[in-house]
N, C-alpha and C positions, 0 to 999 in steps of 0.2 A: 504494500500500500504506500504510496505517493506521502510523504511528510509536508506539513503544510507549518507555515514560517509561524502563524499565529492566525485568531479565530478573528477573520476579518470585521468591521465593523457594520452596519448595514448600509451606512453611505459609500464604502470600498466595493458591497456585493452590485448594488445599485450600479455604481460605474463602471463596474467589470460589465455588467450584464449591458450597459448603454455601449464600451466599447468592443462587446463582443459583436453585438447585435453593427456595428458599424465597421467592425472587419469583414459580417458575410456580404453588406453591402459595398464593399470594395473588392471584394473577391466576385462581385457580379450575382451574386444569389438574388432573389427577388423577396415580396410580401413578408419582410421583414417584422416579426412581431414581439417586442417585451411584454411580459406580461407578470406583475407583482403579486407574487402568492405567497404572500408572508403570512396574512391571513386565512388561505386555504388550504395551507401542505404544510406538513411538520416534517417533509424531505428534502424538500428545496425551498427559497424565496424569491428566488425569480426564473423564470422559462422565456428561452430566445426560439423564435421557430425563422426558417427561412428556406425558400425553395431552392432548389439546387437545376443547372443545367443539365448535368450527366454525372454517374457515381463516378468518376474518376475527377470533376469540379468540386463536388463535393466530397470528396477523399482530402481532396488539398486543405479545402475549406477547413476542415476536421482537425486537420494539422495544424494549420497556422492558430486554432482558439484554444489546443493544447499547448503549443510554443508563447502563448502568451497566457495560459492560464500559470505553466512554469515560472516566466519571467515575473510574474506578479503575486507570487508564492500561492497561489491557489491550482497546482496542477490536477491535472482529473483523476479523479480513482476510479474511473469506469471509462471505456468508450468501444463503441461498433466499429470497426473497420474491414468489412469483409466487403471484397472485390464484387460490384453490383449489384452492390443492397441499393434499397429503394428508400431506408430510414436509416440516417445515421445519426447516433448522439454522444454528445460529451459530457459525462456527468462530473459537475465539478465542486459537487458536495450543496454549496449556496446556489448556482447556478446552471442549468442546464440548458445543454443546446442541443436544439431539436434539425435535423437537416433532412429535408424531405423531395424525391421528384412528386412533382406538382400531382398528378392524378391519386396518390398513395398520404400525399397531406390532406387532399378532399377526402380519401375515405375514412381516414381518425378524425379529420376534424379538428385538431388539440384544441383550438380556439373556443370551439362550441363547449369541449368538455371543461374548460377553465372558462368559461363565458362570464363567470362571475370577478372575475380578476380583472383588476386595475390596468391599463394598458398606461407602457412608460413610453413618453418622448424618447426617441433615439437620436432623430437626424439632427445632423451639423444646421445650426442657422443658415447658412446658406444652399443650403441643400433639402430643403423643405420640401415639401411636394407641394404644387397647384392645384390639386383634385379637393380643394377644400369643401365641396360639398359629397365627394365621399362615393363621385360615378364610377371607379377604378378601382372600385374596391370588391372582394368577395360577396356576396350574398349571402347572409345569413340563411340556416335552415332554423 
């Protein structure tokens, strides 16, 4: 098991989970989602979900939020990395990240099953989205 430097604070898990969630969007992943389950899950407090182009984008993807869960002493004590899965995750105790190809995120849903959970700002100020009224977004079931 992964030794961790000390029990982060929940402002550190907060922007581990805001800069994770900002590396899958540099690495090109899509529908980007934080979501604060500090009050729903006594396993984690916050979940990154994000779509991936191909499991080998998403293999990378996997990589670099391990390489920076290390560099930021929260490395992962669990993750997926089998050659053409369709869900990959990095559990990293406070934070987990969900990496899905898009047809196999519709069918879990994560969103709908945390629907109750607080969604965290991610994006860089200048990298907001213009969809402010929300036409480019998923459809709830």
């Amino acid at each position: 098991m992964p030794v961790r430097a000390a029990d982060p604070t929940d402002e550190a898990k907060r922007l581990f989970a805001i800069d994770a969630a900002r590396l899958l969007h540099d690495d090109k992943c899509t529908e980007i989602v934080v979501l604060d389950v500090r009050a729903l899950s006594a396993v984690a407090d916050f979940i990154v979900i994000g779509s991936g182009t191909s499991d080998r984008q998403m293999g990378s993807v996997l990589a670099h939020v391990r390489a920076m869960g290390e560099e930021r002493g929260m490395p992962a004590w669990r993750t997926s990395e089998d050659d053409g899965s369709l869900w990959l995750l990095a559990d990293l105790v406070d934070v987990v990240v969900h990496l899905f190809e898009p047809n196999t995120r519709s069918h879990y849903d994560l969103e709908m099953l945390w629907g109750d959970a607080p969604r965290v700002e991610w994006e860089r100020p200048e990298e907001k989205s213009r969809d402010l009224a929300g036409l480019n977004t998923r459809a709830r079931r």
